[in-house]
HTML snippet that shows the backbone in 3Dmol.js (N, CA, C, O; Angstrom):
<script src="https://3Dmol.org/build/3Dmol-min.js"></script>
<div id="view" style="width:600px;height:400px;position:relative"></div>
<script>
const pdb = `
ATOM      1  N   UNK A   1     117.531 185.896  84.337  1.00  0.00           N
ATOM      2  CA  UNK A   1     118.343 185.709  85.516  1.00  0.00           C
ATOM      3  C   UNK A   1     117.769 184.570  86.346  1.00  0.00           C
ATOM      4  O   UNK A   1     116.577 184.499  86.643  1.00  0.00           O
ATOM      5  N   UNK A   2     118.690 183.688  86.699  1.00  0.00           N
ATOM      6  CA  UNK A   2     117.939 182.404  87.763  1.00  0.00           C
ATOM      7  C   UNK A   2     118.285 183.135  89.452  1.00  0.00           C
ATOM      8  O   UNK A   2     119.217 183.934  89.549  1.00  0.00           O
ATOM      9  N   UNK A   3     117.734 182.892  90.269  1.00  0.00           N
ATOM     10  CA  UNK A   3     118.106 183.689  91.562  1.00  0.00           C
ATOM     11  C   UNK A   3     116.883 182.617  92.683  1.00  0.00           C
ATOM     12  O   UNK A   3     115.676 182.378  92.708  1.00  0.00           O
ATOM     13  N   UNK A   4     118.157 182.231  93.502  1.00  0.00           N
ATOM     14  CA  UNK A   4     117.480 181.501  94.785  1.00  0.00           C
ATOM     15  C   UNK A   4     116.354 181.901  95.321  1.00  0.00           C
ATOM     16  O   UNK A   4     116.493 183.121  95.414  1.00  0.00           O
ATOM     17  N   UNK A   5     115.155 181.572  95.797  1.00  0.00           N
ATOM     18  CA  UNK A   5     114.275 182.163  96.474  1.00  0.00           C
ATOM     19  C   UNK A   5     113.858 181.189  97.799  1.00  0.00           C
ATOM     20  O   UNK A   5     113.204 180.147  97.742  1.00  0.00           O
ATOM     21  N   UNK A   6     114.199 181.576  98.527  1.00  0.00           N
ATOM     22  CA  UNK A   6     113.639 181.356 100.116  1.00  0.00           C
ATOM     23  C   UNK A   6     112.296 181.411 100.674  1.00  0.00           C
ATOM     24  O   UNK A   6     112.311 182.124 101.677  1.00  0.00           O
ATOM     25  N   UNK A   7     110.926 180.852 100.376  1.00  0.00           N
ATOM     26  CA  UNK A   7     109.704 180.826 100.868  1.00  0.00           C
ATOM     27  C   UNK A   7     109.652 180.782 102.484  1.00  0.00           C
ATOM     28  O   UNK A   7     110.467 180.221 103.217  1.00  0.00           O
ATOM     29  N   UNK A   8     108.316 181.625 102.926  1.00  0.00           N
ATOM     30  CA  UNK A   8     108.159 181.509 103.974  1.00  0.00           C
ATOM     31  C   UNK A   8     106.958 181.484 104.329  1.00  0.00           C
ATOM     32  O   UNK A   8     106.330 182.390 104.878  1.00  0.00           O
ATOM     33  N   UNK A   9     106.575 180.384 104.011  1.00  0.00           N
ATOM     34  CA  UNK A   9     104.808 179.844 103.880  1.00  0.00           C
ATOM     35  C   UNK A   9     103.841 180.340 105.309  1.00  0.00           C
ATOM     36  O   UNK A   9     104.449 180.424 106.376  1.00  0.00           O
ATOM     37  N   UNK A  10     102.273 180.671 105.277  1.00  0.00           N
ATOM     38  CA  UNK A  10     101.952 180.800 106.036  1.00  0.00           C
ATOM     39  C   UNK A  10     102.771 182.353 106.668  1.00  0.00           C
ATOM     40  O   UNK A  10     103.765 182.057 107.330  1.00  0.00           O
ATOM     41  N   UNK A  11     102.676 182.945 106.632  1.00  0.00           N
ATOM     42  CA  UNK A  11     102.894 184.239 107.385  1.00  0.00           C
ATOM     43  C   UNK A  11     101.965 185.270 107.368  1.00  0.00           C
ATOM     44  O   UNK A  11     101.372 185.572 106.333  1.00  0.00           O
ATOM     45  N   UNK A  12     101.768 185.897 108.544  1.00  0.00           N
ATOM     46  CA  UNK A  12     100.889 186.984 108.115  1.00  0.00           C
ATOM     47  C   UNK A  12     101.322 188.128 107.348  1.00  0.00           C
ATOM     48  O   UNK A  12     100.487 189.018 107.193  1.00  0.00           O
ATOM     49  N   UNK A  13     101.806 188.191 107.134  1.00  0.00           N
ATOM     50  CA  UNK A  13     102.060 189.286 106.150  1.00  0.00           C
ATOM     51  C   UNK A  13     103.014 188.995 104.212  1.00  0.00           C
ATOM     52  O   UNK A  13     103.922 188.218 103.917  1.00  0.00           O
ATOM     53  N   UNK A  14     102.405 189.807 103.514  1.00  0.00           N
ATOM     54  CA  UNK A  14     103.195 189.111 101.940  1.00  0.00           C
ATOM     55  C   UNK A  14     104.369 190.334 101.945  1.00  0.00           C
ATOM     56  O   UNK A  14     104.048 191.489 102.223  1.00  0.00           O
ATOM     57  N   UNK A  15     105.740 189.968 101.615  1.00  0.00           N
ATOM     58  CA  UNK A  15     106.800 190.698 101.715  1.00  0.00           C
ATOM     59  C   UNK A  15     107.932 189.962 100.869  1.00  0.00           C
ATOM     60  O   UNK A  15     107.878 188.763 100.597  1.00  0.00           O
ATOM     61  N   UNK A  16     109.035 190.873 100.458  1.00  0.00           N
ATOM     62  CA  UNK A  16     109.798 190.758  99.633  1.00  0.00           C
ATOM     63  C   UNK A  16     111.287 191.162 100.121  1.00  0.00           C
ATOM     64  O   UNK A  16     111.631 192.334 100.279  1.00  0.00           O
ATOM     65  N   UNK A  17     112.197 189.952 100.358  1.00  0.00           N
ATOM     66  CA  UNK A  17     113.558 190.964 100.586  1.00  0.00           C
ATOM     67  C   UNK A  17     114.625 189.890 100.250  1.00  0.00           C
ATOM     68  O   UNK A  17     114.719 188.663 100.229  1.00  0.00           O
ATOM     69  N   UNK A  18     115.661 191.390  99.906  1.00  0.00           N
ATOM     70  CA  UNK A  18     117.193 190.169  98.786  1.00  0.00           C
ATOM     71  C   UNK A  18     117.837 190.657 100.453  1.00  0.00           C
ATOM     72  O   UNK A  18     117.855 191.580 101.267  1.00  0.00           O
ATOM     73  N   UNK A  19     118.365 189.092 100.164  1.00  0.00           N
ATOM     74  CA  UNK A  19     119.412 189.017 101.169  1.00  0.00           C
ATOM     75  C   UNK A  19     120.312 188.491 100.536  1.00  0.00           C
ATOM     76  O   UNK A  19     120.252 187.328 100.136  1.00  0.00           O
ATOM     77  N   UNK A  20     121.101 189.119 100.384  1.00  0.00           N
ATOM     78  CA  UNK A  20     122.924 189.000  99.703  1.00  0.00           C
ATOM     79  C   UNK A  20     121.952 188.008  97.933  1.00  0.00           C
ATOM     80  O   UNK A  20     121.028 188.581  97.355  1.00  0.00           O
ATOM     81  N   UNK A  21     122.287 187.101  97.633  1.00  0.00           N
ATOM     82  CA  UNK A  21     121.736 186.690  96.120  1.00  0.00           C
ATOM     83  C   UNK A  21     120.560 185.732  96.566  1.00  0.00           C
ATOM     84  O   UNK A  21     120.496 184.741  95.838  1.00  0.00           O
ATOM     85  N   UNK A  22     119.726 185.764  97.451  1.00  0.00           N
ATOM     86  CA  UNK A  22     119.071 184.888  97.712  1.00  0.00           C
ATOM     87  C   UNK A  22     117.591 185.789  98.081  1.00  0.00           C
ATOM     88  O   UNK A  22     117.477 186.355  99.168  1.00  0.00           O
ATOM     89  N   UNK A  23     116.321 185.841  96.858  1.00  0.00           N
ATOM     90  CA  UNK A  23     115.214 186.492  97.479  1.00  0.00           C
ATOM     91  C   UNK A  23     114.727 185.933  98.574  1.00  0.00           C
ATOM     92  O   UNK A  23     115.040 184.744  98.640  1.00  0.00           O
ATOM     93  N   UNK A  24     113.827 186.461  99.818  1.00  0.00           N
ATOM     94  CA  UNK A  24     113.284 186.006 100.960  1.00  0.00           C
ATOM     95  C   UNK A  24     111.742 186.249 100.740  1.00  0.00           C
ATOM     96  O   UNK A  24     111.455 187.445 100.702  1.00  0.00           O
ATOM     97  N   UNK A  25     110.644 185.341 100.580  1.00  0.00           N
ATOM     98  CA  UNK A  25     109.699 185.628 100.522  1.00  0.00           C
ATOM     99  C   UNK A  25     108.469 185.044 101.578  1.00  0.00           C
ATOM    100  O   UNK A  25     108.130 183.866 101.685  1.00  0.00           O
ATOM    101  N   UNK A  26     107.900 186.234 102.332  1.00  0.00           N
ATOM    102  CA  UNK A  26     107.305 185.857 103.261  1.00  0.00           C
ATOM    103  C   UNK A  26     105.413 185.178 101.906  1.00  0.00           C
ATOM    104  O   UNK A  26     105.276 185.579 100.750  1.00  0.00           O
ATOM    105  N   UNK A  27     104.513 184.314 102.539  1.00  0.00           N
ATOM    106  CA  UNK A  27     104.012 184.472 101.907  1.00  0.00           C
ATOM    107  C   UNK A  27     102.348 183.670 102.622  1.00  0.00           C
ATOM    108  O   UNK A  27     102.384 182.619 103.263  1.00  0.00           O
ATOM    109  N   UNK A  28     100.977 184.463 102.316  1.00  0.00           N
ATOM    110  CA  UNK A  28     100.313 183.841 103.614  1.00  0.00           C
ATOM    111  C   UNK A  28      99.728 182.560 103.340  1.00  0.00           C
ATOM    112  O   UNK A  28      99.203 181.932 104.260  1.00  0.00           O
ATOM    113  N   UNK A  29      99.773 181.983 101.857  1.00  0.00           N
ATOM    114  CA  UNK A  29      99.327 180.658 101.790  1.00  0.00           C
ATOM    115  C   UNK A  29     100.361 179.649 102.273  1.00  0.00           C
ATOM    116  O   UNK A  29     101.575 179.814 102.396  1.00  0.00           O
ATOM    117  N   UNK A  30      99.606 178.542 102.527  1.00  0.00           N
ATOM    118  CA  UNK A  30     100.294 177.104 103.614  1.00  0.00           C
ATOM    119  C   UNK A  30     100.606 176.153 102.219  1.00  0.00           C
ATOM    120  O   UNK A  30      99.969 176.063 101.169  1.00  0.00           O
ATOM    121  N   UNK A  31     102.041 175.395 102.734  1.00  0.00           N
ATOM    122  CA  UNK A  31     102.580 174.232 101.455  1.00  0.00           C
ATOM    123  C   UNK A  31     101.351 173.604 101.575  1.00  0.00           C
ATOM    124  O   UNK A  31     101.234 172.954 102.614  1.00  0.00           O
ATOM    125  N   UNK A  32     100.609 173.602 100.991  1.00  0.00           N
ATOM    126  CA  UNK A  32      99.244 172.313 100.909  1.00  0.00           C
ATOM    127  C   UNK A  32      99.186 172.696  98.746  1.00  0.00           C
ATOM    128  O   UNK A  32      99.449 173.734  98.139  1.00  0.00           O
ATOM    129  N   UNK A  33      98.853 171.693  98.368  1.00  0.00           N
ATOM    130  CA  UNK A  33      98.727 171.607  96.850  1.00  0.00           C
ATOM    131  C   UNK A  33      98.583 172.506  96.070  1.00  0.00           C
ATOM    132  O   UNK A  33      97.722 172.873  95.270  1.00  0.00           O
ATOM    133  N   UNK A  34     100.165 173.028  96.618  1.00  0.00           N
ATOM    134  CA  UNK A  34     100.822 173.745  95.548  1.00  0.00           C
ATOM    135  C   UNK A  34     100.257 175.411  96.119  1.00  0.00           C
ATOM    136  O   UNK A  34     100.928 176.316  95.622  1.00  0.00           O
ATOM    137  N   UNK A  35      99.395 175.767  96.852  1.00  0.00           N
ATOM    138  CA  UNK A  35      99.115 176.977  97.158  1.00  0.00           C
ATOM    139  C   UNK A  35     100.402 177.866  97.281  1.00  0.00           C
ATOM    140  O   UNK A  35     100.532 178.816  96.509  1.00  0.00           O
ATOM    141  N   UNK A  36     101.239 177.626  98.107  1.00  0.00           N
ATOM    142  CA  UNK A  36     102.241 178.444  98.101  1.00  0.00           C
ATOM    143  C   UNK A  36     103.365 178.598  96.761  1.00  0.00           C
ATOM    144  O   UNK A  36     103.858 179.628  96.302  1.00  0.00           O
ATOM    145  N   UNK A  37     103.537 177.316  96.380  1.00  0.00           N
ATOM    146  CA  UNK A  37     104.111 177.951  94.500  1.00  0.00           C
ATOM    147  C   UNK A  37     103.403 178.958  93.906  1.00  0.00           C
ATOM    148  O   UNK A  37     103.917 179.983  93.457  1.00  0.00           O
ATOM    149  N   UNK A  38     101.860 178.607  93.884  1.00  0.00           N
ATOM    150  CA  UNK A  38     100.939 179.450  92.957  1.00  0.00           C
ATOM    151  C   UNK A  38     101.318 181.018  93.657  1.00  0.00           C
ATOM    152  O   UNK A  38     101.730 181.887  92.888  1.00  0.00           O
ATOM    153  N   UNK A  39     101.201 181.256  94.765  1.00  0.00           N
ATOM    154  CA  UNK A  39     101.242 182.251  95.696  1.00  0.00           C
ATOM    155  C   UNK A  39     102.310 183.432  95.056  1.00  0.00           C
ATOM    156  O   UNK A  39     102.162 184.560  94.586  1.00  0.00           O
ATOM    157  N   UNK A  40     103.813 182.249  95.384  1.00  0.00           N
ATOM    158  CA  UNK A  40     105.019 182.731  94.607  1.00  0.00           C
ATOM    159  C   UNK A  40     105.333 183.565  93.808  1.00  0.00           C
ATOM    160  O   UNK A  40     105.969 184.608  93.958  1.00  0.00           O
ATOM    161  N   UNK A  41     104.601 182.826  92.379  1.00  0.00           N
ATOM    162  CA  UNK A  41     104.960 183.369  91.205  1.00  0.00           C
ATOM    163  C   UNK A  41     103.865 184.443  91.007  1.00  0.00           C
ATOM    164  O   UNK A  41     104.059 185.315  90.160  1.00  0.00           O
ATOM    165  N   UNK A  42     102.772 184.434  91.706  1.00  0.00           N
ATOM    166  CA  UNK A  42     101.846 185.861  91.453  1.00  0.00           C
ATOM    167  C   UNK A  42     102.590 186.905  92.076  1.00  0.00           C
ATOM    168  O   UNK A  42     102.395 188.046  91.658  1.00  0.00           O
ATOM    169  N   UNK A  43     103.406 186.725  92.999  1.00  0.00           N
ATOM    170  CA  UNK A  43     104.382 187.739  93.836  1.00  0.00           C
ATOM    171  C   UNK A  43     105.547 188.336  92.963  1.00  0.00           C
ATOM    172  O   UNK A  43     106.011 189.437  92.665  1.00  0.00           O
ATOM    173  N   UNK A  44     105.767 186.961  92.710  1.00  0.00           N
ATOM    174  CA  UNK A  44     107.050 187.605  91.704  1.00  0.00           C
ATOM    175  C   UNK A  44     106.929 188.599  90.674  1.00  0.00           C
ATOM    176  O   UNK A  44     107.496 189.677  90.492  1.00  0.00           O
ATOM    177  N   UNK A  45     105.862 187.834  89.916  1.00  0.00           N
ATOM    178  CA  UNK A  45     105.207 188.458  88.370  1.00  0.00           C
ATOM    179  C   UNK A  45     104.888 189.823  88.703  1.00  0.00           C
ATOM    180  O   UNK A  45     105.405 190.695  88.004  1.00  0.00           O
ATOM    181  N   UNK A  46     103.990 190.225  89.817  1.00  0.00           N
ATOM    182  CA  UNK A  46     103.621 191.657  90.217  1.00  0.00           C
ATOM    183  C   UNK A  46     104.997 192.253  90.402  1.00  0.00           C
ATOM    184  O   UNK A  46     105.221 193.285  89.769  1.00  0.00           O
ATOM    185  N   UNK A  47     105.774 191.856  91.027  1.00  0.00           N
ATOM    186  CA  UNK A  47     107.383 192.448  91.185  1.00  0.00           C
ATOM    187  C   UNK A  47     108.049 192.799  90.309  1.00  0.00           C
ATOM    188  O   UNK A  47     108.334 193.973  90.076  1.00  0.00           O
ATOM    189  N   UNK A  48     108.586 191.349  89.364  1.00  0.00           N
ATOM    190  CA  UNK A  48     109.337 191.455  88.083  1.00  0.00           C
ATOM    191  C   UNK A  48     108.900 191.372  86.830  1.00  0.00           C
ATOM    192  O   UNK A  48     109.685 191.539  85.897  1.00  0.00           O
ATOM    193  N   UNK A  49     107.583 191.100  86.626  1.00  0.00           N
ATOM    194  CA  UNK A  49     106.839 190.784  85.719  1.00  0.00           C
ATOM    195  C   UNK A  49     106.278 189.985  85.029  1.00  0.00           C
ATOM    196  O   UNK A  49     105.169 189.943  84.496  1.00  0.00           O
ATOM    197  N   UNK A  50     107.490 189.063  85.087  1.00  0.00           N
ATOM    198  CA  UNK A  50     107.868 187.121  84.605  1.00  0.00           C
ATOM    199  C   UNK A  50     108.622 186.761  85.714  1.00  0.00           C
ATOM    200  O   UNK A  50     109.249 187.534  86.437  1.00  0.00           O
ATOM    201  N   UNK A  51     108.507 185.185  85.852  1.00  0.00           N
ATOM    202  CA  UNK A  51     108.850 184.829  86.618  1.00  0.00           C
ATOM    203  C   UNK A  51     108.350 182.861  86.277  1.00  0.00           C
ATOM    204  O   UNK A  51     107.252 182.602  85.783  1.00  0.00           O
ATOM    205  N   UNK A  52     109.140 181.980  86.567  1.00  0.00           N
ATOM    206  CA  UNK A  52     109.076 180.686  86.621  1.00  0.00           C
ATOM    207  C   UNK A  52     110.090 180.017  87.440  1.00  0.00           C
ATOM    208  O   UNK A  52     111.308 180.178  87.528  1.00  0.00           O
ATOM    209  N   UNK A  53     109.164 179.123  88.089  1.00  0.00           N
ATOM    210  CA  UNK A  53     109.943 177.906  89.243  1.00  0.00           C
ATOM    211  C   UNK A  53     110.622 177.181  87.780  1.00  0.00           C
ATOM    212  O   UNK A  53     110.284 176.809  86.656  1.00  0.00           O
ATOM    213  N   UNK A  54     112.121 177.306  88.909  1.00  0.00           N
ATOM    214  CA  UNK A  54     112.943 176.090  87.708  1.00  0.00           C
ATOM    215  C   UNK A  54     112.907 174.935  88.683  1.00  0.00           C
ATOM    216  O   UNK A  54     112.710 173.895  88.056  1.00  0.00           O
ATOM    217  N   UNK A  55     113.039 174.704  90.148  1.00  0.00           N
ATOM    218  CA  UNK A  55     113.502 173.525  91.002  1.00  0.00           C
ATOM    219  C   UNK A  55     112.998 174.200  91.805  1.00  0.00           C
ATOM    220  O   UNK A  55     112.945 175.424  91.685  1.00  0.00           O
ATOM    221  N   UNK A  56     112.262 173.213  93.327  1.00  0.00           N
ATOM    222  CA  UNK A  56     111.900 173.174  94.208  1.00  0.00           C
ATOM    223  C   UNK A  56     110.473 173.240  94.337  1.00  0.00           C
ATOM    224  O   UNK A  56     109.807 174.104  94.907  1.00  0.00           O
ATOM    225  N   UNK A  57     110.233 172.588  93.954  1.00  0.00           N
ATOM    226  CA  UNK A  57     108.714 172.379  94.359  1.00  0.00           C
ATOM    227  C   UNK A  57     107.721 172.141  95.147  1.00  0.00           C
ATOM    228  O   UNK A  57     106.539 172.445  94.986  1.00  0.00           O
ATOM    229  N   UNK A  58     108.592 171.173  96.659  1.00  0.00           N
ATOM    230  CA  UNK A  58     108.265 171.133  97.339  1.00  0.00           C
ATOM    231  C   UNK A  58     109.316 171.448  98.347  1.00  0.00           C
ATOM    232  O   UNK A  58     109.501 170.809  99.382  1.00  0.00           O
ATOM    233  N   UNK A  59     109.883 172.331  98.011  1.00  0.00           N
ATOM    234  CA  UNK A  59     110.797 172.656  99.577  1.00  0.00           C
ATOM    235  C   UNK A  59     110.846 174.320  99.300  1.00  0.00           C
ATOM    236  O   UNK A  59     110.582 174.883  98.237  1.00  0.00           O
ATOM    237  N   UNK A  60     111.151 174.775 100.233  1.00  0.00           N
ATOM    238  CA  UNK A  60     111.258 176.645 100.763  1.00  0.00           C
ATOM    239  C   UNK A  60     112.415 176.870  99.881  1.00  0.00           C
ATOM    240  O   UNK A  60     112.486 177.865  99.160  1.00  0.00           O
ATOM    241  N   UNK A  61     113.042 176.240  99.914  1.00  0.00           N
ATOM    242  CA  UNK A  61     114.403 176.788  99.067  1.00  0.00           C
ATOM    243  C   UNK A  61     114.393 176.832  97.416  1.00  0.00           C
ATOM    244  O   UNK A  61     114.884 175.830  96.896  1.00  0.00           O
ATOM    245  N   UNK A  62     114.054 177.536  96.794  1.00  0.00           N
ATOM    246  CA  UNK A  62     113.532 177.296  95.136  1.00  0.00           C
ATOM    247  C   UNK A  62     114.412 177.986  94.513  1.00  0.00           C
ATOM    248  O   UNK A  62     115.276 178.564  95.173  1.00  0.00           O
ATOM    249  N   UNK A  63     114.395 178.058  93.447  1.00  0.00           N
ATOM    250  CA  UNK A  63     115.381 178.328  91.858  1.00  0.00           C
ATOM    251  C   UNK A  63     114.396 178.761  90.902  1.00  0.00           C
ATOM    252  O   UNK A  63     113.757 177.956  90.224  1.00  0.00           O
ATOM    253  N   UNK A  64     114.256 179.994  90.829  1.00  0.00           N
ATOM    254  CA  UNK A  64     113.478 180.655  90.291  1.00  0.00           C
ATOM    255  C   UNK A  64     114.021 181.146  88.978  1.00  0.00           C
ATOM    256  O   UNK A  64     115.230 181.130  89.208  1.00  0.00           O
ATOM    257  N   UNK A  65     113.868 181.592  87.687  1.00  0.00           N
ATOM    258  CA  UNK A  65     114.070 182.369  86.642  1.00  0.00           C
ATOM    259  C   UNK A  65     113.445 183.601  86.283  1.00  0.00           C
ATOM    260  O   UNK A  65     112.382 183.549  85.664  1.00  0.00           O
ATOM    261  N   UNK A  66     113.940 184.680  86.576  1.00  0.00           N
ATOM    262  CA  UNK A  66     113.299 185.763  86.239  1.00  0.00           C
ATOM    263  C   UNK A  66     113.795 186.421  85.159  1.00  0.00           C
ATOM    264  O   UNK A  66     114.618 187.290  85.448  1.00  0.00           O
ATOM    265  N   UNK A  67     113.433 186.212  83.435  1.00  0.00           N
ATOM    266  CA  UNK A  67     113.495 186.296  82.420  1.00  0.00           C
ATOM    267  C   UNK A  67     113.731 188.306  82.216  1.00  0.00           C
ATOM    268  O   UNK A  67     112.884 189.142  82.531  1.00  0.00           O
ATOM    269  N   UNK A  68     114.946 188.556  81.689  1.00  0.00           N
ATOM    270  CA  UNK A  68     114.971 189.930  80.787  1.00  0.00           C
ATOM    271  C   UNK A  68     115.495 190.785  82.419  1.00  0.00           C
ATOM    272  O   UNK A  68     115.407 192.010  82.504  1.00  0.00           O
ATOM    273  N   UNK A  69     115.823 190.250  83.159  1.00  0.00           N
ATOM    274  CA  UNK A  69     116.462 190.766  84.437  1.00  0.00           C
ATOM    275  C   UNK A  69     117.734 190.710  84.780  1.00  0.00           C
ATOM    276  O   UNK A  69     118.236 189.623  84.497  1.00  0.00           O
ATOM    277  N   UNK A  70     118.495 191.511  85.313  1.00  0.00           N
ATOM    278  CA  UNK A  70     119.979 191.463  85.939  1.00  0.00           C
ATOM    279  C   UNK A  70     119.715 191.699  87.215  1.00  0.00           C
ATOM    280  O   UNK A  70     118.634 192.057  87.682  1.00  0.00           O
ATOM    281  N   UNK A  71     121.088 191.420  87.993  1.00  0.00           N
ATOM    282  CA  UNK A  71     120.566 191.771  88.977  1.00  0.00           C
ATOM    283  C   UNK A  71     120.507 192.927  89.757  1.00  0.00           C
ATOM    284  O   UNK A  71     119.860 193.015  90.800  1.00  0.00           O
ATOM    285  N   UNK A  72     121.384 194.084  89.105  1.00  0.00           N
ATOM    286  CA  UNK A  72     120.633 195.746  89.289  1.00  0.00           C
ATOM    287  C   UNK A  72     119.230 195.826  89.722  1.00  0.00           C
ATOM    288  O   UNK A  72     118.770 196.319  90.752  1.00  0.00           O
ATOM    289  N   UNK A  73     118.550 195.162  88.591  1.00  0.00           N
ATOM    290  CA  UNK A  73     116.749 194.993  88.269  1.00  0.00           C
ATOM    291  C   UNK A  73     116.217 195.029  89.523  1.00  0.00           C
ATOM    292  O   UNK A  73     115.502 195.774  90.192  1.00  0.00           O
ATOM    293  N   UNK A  74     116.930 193.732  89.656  1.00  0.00           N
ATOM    294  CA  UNK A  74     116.176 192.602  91.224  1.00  0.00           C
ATOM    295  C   UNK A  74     116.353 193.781  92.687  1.00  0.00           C
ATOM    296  O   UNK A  74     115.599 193.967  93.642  1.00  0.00           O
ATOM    297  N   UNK A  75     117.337 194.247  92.417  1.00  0.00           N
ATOM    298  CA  UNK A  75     117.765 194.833  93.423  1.00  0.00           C
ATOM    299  C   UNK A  75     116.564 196.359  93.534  1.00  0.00           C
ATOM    300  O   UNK A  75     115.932 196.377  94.590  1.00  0.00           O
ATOM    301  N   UNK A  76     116.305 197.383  92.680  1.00  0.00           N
ATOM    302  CA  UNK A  76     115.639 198.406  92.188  1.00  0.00           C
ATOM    303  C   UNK A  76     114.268 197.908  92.673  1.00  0.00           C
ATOM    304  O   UNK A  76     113.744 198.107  93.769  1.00  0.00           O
ATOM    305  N   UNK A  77     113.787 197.195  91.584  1.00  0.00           N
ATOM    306  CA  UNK A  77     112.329 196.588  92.262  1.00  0.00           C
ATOM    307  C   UNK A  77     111.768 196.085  93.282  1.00  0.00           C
ATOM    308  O   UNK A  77     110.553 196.076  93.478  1.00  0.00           O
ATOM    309  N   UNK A  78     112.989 195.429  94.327  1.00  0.00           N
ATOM    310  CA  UNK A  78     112.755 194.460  95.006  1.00  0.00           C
ATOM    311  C   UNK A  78     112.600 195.855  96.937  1.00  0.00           C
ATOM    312  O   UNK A  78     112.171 195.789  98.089  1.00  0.00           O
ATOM    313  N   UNK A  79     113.428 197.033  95.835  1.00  0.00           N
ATOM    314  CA  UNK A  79     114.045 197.924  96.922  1.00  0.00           C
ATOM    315  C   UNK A  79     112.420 198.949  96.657  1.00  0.00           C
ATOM    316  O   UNK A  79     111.734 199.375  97.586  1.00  0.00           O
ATOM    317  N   UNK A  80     112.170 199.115  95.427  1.00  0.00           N
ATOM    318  CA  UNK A  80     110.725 199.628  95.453  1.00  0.00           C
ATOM    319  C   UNK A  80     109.448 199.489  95.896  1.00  0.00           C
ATOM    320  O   UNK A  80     108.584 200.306  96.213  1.00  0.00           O
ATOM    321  N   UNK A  81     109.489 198.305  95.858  1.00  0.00           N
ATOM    322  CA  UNK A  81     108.040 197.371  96.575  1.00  0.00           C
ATOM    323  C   UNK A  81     108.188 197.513  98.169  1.00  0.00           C
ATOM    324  O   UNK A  81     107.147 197.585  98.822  1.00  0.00           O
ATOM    325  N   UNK A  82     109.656 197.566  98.952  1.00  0.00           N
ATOM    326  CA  UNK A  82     109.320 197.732  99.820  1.00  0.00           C
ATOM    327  C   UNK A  82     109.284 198.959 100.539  1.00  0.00           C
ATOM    328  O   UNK A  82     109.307 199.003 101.769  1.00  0.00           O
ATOM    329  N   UNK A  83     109.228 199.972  99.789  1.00  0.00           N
ATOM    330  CA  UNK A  83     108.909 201.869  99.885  1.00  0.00           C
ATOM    331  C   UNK A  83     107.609 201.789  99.790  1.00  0.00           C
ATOM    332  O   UNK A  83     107.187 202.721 100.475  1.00  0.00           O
ATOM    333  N   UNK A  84     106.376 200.991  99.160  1.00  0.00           N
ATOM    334  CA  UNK A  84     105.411 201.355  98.881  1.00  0.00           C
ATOM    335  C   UNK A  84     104.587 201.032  99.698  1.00  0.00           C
ATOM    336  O   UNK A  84     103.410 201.360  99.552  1.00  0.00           O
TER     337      UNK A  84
END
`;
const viewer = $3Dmol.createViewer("view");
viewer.addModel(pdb, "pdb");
viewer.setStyle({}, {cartoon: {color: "spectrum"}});
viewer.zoomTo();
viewer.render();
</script>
């Protein structure tokens, strides 16, 4: 599944939320070389398991692929992580 993701660099807190088809990810590393991509996909991967930047590399707004997912999935997991 490819699915928009919305970064939100620098925050205190790491968090996860779908807003309508677009993930929102708060996240506490700063855009400086690449910290916050790396940040990303360790977020994701713990979430969905796999996970790869297709576009955006340097902007908040990214295009993510999350491989062997629908979006039921996204929705279940994304709704689990934030119960825990």
């Amino acid at each position: 599944m490819i699915i928009k993701v919305r970064v939100k660099p620098g925050s205190s807190q790491e968090r996860v939320v779908l807003d309508g088809d677009t993930l929102i990810v708060w996240l506490h590393a700063r855009p400086t070389e690449g910290k916050a991509n790396a940040e990303l996909l360790c977020v994701l991967k713990k979430t969905f398991g796999r996970a790869s930047l297709v576009s955006g590399r340097t902007s908040k707004l990214k295009t993510v692929e999350i491989p062997q997912r629908n979006y039921e999935d996204v929705i279940s997991l994304v709704s689990s992580v934030r119960r825990r």
